[in-house]
N, C-alpha and C positions, 0 to 999 in steps of 0.2 A: 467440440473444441474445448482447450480448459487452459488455464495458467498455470501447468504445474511448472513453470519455471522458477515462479515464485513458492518456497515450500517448506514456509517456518513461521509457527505463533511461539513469540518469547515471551515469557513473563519474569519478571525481576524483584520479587518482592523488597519492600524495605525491612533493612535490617532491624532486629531486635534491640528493645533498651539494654546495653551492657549490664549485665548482674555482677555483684561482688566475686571475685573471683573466677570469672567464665571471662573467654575471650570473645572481644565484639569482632564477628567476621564479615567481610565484604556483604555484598548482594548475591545470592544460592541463584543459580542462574538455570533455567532448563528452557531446554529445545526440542520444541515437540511437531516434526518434520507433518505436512499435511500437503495433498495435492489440491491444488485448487479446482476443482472440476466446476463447471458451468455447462451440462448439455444444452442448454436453451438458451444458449448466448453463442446463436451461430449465426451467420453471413451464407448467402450463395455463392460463391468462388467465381471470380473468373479468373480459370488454374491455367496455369502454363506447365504444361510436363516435359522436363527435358528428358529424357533418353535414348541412346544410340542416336542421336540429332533428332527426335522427333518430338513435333510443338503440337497442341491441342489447344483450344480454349473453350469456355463455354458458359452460360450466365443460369440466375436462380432468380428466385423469393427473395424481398426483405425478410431479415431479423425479429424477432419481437424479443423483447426485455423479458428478463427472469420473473413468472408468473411469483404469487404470492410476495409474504415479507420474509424478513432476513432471519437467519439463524444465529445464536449464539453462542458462544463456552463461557459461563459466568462461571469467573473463582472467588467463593468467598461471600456467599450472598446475604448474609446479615450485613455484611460491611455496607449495604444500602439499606438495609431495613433500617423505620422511623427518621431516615434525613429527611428533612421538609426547608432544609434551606443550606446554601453551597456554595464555595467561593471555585471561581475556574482561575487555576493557576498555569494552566496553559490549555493554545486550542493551536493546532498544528494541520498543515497539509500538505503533506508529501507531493507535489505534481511529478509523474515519470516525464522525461523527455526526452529519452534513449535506452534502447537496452539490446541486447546481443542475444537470442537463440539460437543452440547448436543440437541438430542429431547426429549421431555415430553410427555407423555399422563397421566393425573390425574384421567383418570376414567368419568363415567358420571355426569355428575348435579344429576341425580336422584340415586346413589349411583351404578348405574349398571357398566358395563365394566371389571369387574377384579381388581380395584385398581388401583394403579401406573405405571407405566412403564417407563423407563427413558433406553435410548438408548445414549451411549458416545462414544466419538471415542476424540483419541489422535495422532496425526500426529508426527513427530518429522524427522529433516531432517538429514540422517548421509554422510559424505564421503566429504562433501564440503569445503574446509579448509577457513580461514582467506584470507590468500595469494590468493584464486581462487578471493574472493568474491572482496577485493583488484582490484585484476588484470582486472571484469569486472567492476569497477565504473571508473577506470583508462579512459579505452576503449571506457567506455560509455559518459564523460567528455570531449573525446577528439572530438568524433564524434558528441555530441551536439556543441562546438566550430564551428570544418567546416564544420556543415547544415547551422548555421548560418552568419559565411563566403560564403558560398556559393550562399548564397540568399541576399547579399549586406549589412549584417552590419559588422560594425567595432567593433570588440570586444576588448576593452579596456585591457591592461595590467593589474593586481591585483597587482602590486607594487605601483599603485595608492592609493592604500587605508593602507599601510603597515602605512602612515604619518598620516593618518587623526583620529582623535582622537575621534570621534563619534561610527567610526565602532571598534575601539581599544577598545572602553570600553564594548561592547557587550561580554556579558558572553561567553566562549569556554569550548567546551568537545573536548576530545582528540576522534581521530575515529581509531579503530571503537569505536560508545557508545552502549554498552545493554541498549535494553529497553525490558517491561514488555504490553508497550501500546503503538504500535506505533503512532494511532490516537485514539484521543476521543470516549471511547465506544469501542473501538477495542483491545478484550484483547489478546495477543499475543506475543511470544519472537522472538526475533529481532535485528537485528544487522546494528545500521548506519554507513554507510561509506564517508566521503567526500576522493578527488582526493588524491592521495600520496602528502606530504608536506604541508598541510591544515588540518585546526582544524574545528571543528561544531563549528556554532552559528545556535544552535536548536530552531525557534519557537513553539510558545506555544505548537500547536498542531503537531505535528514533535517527539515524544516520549519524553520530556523532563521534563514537566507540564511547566508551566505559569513561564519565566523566567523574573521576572520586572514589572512592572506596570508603563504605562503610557509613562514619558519620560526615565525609565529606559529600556527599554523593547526592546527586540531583534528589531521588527517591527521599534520602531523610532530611533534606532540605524543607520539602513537602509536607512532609508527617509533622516533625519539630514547628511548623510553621500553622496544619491545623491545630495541634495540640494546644499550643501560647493563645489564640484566637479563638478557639472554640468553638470552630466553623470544620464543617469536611471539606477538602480541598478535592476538586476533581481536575484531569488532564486528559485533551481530548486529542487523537494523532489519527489521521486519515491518510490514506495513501487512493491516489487516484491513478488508474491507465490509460492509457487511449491506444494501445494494441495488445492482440493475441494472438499468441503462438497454439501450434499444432502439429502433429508430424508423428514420425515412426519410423524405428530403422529393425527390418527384416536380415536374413541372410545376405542377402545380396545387394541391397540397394538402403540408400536411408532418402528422408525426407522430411521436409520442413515448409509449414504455411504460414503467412500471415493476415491480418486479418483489422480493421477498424470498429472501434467499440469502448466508449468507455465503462471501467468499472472502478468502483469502489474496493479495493483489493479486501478479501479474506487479511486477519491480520493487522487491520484497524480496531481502536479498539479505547474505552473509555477507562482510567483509572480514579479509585476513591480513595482518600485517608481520611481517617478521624484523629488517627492517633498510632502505635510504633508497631512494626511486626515480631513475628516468634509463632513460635509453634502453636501455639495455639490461639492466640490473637485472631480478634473478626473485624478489628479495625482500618484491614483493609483488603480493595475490591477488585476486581477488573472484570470489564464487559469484552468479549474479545467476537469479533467479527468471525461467522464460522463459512459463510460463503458470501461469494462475492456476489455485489450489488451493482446488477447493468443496463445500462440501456443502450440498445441499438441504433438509436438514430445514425443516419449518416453525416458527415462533418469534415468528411475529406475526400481528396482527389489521392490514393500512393502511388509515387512515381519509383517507380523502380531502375537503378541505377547499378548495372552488372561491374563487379570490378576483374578485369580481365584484361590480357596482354593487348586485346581488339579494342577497348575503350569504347565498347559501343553505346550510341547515344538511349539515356534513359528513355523508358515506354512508360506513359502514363495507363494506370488502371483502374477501374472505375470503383473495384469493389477488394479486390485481394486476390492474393497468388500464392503456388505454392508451388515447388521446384522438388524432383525426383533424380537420384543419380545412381548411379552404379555401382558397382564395387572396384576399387581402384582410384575413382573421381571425388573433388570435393569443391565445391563450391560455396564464395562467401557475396551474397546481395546485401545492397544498403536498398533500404525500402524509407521514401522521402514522404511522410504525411504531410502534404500539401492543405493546413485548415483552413477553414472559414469559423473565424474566430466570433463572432454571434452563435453560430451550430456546437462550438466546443463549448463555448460559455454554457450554452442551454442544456447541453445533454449533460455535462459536470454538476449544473445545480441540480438537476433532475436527480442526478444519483447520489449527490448530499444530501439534497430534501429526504430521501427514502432513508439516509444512514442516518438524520437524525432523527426522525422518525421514530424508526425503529429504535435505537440505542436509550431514547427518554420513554419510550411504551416500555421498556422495558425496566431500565430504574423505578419508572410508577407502579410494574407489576410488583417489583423487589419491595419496595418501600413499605 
């Protein structure tokens, strides 16, 4: 199975100190399209296969979580070299709690195959409250602090920056913020959290769109803000799932699965400043998440909820399904994750434990 649903790492550098006579331009923006693949982050299916009316079902194995540690794309890695002490000017967690999967099949080039096919699947998280999602970014907050205590830097107080007027003028969302898109090309509902008694300051690609341009701009908000302090500011944005998609669409038929699992999305990802970007500037970093970080436990019951002119009553499944059609046919299911909010709690800290983890082994290997 794999998420390419989701299939963009952004990175937004801060803009450069204006030079005399050169134009100061926005944030240079690239998108670097990636499929999230996870072989080892599968479920046994109990599949429902429609076709020509015919039903099938059938059970497996538990899951086991992605062996080994996580991967990275570091840009920039002197930008961590010799920090040994850091102010966190934001810590962010994207929770997913809806998203939409669609495959296609159009039929053949030479008009053969049946016509169209179009296979949908609709996810939607239920059981999970505010106050849970709250409580694990709290947790998660705290435990990224002492890994990084732990591993010998000095994490600066954030009443340091209450006075400084650079980070004061960055635009704030109250948290949690709905979003529609957590990341670029990532269309999805979502819910960010920062720590209890903290406000967002969402960059561009953080669910917010593009807040500023240039020196208004969350990014040199950041940089101008270590710079006057003389502390590196770091910004930490996690995106978490609790489904996955799967599927294929052939000549004739398409199809779509889904499936329970939290992960740590590819595309989370740590940022550093010391000080202003430009071309050749080391003064700033990013740690970007190269695959996603899972764990299998189970934590739900999906009830699957067919919408169709029959109205027929939702089937509860124990594990996941996946739906097959023809050419000509398209079907769209809402798939209901029924949680037990202790098991999402555990299997979500599970998989922050391992992001942060990973994310400060790795600044300490940079350092």
């Amino acid at each position: 199975m794999n998420f390419s649903h989701i299939h963009s790492k952004y990175r937004s550098p801060v803009p450069a100190r204006p030079e005399q006579g050169r134009d100061a331009r926005g944030p240079q923006r690239e998108l670097y399209p990636t499929g999230l693949v996870n072989a080892a982050f599968l479920f046994s299916l109990i599949t429902i296969f429609i076709l020509t009316g015919c039903v099938t079902t059938g059970g497996g194995a538990s899951s086991q979580a992605q062996p080994g540690g996580p991967s990275f794309e570091t840009i920039t890695p002197k930008a961590f070299a010799g920090k040994n002490e850091v102010l966190i000017g934001g810590f962010k967690v994207t929770f997913i709690t809806q998203q939409k999967g669609t495959r296609v099949n159009r039929g053949s080039f030479l008009g053969g195959g049946g016509g169209m096919a179009r296979a949908s699947a609709n996810v939607v998280l239920d059981g999970i409250s505010p106050q849970l999602m709250q409580s694990i970014t709290d947790t998660a907050y705290e435990r990224f602090v002492a890994g990084l205590q732990k591993e010998g830097y000095t994490v600066r107080s954030r009443d340091l920056l209450k006075d400084n007027a650079a980070f004061q003028a960055v635009k704030t969302e109250a948290s949690p913020f709905e979003t529609s898109e957590p990341m670029p090309a990532f269309k999805a509902e979502g819910q960010i959290f920062a720590p209890s008694g903290q406000v967002l300051r969402l960059m561009a690609w953080q669910g917010a769109g593009l807040e500023g341009f240039a020196w208004s701009s969350p990014e040199a908000g950041f940089s101008k803000a270590s710079v006057e302090l003389g502390i590196p500011v770091i910004d930490v944005h996690y995106l978490v799932h609790f489904a996955n998609f799967d599927g294929h669409s052939s000549r004739s038929t398409a199809s779509i699965s889904v499936d329970q699992g939290i992960a740590v999305l590819q595309s989370s990802q740590i940022g550093i400043t010391s000080g202003y970007g430009g071309t050749f500037s080391t003064d700033q970093g990013r740690l970007i998440l190269g695959t996603p970080i899972t764990v299998g436990d189970s934590f739900a019951t999906i009830e699957k909820q067919e919408e169709s002119a029959l109205n027929k009553a939702g089937q509860v499944l124990a594990v996941g399904v996946a739906v097959l059609l023809g050419g000509g046919t398209r079907s769209l299911d809402t798939f209901v994750y029924r949680s037990d909010p202790e098991k999402y709690q555990a299997a979500v800290l599970a998989a922050l434990d391992r992001a942060n983890q990973g994310f400060v082994a790795r600044m300490v290997s940079l350092r």
